[in-house]
N, C-alpha and C positions, 0 to 999 in steps of 0.2 A: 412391189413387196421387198426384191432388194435395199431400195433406199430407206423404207420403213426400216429395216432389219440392220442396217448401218447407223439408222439415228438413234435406234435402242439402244445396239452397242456402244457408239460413244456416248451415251447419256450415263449408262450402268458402268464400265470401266471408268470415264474420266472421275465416276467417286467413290466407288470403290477403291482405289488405288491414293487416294487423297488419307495424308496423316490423319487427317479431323473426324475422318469415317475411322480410319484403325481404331482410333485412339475411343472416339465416343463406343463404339461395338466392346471391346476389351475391358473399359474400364464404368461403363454403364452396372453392369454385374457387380463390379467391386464396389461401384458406392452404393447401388440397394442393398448391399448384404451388409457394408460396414455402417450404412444409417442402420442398420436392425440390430448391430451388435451395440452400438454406441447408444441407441435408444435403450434398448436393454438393459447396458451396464449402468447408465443414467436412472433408470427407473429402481433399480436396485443398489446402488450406490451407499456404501455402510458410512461413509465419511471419515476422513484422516484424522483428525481427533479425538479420542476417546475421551469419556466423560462418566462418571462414575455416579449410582443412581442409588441410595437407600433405600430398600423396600421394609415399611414399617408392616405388619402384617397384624391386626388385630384380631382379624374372624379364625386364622387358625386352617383357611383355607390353603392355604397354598404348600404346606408341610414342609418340606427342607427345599422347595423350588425356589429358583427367585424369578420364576415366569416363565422358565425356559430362553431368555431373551438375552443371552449372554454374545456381547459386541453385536446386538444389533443398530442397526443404524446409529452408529457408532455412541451406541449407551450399554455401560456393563452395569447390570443389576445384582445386588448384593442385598439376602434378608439381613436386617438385624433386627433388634431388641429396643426397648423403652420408648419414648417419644418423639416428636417434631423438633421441641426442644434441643433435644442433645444435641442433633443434629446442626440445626441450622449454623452454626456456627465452626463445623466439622472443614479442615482444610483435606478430607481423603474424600469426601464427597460434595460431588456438584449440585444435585438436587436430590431431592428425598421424593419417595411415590408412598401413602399413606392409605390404607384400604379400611375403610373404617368398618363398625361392627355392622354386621345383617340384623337389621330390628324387627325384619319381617320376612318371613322365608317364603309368604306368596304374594312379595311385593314381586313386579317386573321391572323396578328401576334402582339402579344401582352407580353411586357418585364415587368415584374412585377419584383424590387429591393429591396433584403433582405438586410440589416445593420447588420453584426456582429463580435464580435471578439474573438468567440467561435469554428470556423469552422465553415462547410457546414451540412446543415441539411440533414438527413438522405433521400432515395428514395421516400420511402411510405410518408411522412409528404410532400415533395414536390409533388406529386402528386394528393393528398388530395387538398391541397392548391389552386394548379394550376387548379384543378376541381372545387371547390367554386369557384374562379374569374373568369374562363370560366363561368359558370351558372351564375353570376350578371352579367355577360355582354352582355350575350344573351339575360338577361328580360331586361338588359339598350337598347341595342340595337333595342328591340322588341320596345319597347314603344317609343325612335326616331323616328321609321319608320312608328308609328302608326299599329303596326301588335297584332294582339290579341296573346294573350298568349298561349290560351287552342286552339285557331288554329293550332298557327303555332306545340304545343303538338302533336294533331291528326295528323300531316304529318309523324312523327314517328310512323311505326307499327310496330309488334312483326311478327311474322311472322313464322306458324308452318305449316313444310308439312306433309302431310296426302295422304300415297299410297290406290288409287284406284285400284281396281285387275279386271284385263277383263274377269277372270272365277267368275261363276255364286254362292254365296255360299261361298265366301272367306270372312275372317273382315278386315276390314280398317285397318290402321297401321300409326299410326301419330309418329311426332318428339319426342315427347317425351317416346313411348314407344323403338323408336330408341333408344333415352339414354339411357333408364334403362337396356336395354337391353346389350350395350355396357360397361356398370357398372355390369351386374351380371357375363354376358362371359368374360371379364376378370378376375372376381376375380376364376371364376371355373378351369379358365388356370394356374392361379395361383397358387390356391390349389394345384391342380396334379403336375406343376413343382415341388412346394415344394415335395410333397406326393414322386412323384418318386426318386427325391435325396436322402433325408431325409433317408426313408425306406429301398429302395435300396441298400443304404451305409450302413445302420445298419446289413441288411443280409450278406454281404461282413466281415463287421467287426467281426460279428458273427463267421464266419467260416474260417477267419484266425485266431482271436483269441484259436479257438479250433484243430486247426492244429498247429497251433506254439507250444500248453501245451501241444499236445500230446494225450489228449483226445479223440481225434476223433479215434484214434487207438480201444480205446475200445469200441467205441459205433458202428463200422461197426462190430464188433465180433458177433454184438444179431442185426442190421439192416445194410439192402441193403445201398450202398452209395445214391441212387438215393431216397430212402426214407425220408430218412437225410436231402436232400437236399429241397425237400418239402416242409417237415414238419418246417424245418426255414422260407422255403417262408412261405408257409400258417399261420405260429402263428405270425412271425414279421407283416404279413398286415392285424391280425386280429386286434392288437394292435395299426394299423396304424389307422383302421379304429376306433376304439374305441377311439383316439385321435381326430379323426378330427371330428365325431359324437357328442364330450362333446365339443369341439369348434365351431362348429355350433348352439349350444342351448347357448351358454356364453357368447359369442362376442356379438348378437345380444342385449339378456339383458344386458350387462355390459355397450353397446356404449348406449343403451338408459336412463339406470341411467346415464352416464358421461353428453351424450346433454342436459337432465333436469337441471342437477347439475352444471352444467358448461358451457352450449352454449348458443348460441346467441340469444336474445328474438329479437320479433317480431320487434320494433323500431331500432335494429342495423341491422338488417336481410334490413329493409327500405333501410336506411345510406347505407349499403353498394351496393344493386343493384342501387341505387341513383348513386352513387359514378362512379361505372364501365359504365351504359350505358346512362348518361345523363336524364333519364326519371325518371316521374314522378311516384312512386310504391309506393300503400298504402297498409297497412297489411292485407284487405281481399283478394287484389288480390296475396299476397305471399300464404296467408292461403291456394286462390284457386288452385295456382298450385303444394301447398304441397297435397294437397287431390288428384289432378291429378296424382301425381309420384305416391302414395301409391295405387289407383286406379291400375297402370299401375302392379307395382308389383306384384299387389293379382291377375291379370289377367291372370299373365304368367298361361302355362300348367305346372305346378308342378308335375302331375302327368303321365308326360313324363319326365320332364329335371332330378328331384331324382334319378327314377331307373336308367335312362341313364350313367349319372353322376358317379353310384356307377358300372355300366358293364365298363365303362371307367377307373374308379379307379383302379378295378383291373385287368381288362385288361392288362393295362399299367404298373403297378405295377408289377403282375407275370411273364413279358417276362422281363422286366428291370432287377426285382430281381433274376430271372433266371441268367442273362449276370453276374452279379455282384458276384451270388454268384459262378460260373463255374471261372471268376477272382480271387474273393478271396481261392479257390481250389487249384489256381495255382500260389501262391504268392510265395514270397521268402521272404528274411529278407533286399534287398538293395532295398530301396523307390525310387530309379530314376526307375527301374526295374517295380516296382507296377503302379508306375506315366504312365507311359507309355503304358499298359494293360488297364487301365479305362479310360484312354482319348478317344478311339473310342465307349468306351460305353457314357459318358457324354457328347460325341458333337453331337449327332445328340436330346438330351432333351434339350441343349441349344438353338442348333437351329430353334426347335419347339416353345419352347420360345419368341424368335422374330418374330417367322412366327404368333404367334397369336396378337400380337400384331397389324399388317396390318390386318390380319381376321377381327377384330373387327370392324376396319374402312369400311372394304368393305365384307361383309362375304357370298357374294355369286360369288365371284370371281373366276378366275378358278384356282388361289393359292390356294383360300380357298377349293377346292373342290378336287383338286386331293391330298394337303395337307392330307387332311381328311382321306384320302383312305389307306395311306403310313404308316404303322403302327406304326412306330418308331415315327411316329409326331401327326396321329388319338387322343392321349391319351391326349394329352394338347390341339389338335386345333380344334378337334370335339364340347368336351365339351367346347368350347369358341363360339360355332354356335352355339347351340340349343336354345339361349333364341331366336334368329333371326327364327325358324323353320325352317329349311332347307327341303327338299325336304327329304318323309320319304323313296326312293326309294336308298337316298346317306346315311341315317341312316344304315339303312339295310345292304349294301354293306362293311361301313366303320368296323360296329360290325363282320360283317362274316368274313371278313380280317383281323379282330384281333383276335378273335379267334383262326384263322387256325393259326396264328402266333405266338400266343404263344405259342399251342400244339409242332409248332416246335423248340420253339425255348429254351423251358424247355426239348423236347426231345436231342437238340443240349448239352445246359449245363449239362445234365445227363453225357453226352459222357465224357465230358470232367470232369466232379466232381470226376465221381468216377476214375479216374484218375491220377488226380494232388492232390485228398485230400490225397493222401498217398505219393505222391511225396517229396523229400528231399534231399537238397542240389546240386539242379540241377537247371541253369540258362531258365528258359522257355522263347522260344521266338515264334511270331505266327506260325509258321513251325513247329513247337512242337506241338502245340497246334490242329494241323490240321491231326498230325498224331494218338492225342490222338481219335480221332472221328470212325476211323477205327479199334482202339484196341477189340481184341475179349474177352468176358467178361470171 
């Protein structure tokens, strides 16, 4: 166990202490946060050009507005007066917007005609647009027909479901902890897809690296191969853990100085749920259902999904890095050769991958549940069900089946490690690999 405990530590210190680890752990944070701000200001982007828009208005609709759209993406709209005409020859204006007359007030289709000789206005500006004129012509329309406004408003409701449980002692479960729910199980599926790659590959790289230099010649001289093989899983997934431990305390501070510093205040937060569902939203009721999400969060059982989360991490992690490193054991120098050894270990993480993906939508499914059982996919689609609570009967079962699976499946990779790390200049193919399991030590 001494020696075990020596080759962990040098495995975890010599990368931990390496710039590449500093530097990827510190600056990992900053570029997910500054892809979401740079996505953001991209997707919102008014454009450094302003450009000046005639709005012709014949129906009478729009009163002294000029759509509200003043330097939006970078068009300033101005009503005037008389024709196409006048215009089109105007050196104060770029293009002209023309609304022509309503000939029928229970038609549902309405042509609204842009003037320009510039091209075609971008998606989002058009739909912006086409969303203002819908909304003047629903209050024109309204007040034609004599229909109240804050009436016909209330026939729009929001609409949140909320499960009732017919056992006695259960909490409610509304729409919205649905969400959050759905936003925290993927991002944990996430994580572990990363985690098992990532890691995974790094113990593989590890132990070809040191079979290729020849190294490892000397280090089975003072320890077992199977030791060896450990002591890289155990120190690479302490390191694993130590990464993702300092990215869980950074991202979260990091994303909430970025949204201070640079998201959206409560007046475009307005504009924009305005925009998408036609209704009326004033900033207490966004405030009210920001207080509801953060509610919903601090609710969850933390003190189930954490430990769960980190029995899954490494669960998943030490039968992975197990297969990976029993591959990297039995490499060679011809990469179609390697290619084709780590594909039956990488397609069934992928396929968990997408399998979590449907979990999340339905995660008491019976995808999701025999999913959960199959060890090779438990590690990515477990930890994507527990913000939902699943039934602790399928916890139980899912954890003891990984367990047993990894005692064999690190017993399995032993067979084959101490085997193929001394292996040289010989093509291995699976039939090789199936006889290494029976060699007598």
């Amino acid at each position: 166990m001494e020696k075990l405990w020596l080759i962990i530590k040098r495995e975890y210190l010599s990368r931990v202490v390496k710039k590449s680890f500093i530097l990827t752990t510190l600056l990992t944070p900053l570029a997910i946060v500054l892809f979401m701000v740079v996505a953001g200001f991209i997707m919102n982007y008014d454009g450094a050009e302003q450009r000046n828009v005639a709005v012709i208005d014949t129906t009478g609709i729009l009163g002294t507005d000029s759509l509200g759209l003043k330097n939006n993406k970078g068009l300033n709209f101005e009503k005037v007066s008389g024709s196409v005409d006048d215009y089109k020859t105007s050196e104060k204006y770029d293009a002209i917007l023309e609304l022509p007359p309503i000939k029928d007030l229970m038609s549902k289709e309405y042509e609204v005609k842009y003037y320009s000789s510039e091209g075609i206005l971008g998606t989002g500006v058009i739909e912006r647009i086409e969303g203002d004129i819908e909304k003047n012509i629903y209050n024109y329309k309204s007040k034609v027909f004599g229909f109240n406004k804050d009436s016909l408003n209330s026939l729009k409701t929001s609409v949140g479901l909320e499960r009732e449980t017919l056992k006695e002692g259960d909490e409610k479960v509304s729409s919205t902890a649905s969400i959050i729910a759905t936003g925290i199980g993927g991002a944990m599926g996430f994580i572990m897809y990363f985690a098992v790659f990532m890691y995974g590959m790094m113990v593989m790289k590890s132990v070809t690296e040191e079979k290729t230099n020849r190294i490892v010649e000397i280090m089975v001289s003072s320890v077992k191969p199977f030791y060896l093989m450990m002591g890289k899983i155990l120190g690479v997934g302490l390191v694993g853990l130590t990464q993702v431990a300092i990215w869980g305390i950074l991202i979260p501070i990091i994303g909430t100085i970025a949204m201070y510093t640079f998201g959206m205040d409560a007046q475009e937060i307005q504009e924009s749920q305005n925009q998408m569902s036609g209704m009326e939203v004033d900033a207490k009721e966004i405030e009210s259902k920001m207080i509801q999400v953060m509610a919903e969060i601090k609710s969850q059982n933390w003190l189930l999904i954490i430990p769960l989360f980190i029995v899954y991490f490494l669960g998943g992690y030490m039968m992975y890095s197990s297969l990976f490193a029993a591959v990297g054991s039995a490499m060679g120098d011809d990469a179609s050769e390697n290619s084709s050894l780590t594909l039956p270990i990488s397609l069934p993480v992928i396929i968990a991958f997408y399998i979590m993906f449907a979990v999340v939508q339905n995660p008491n499914s019976s995808l999701a549940t025999w999913s959960s059982m199959v060890p090779f996919f438990s590690p990515i689609v477990m930890p994507a069900r527990l913000a939902f609570g699943p039934p602790w009967w399928e916890i139980a079962l899912s954890v003891a089946i990984l367990i047993a699976s990894v005692i064999f499946f690190i017993w399995l990779s032993g067979r084959i490690y101490r085997v193929g790390i001394l292996m040289y200049g010989k093509k291995v193919t699976f039939k090789e690999l199936g006889k290494w399991l029976f060699y007598k030590e």
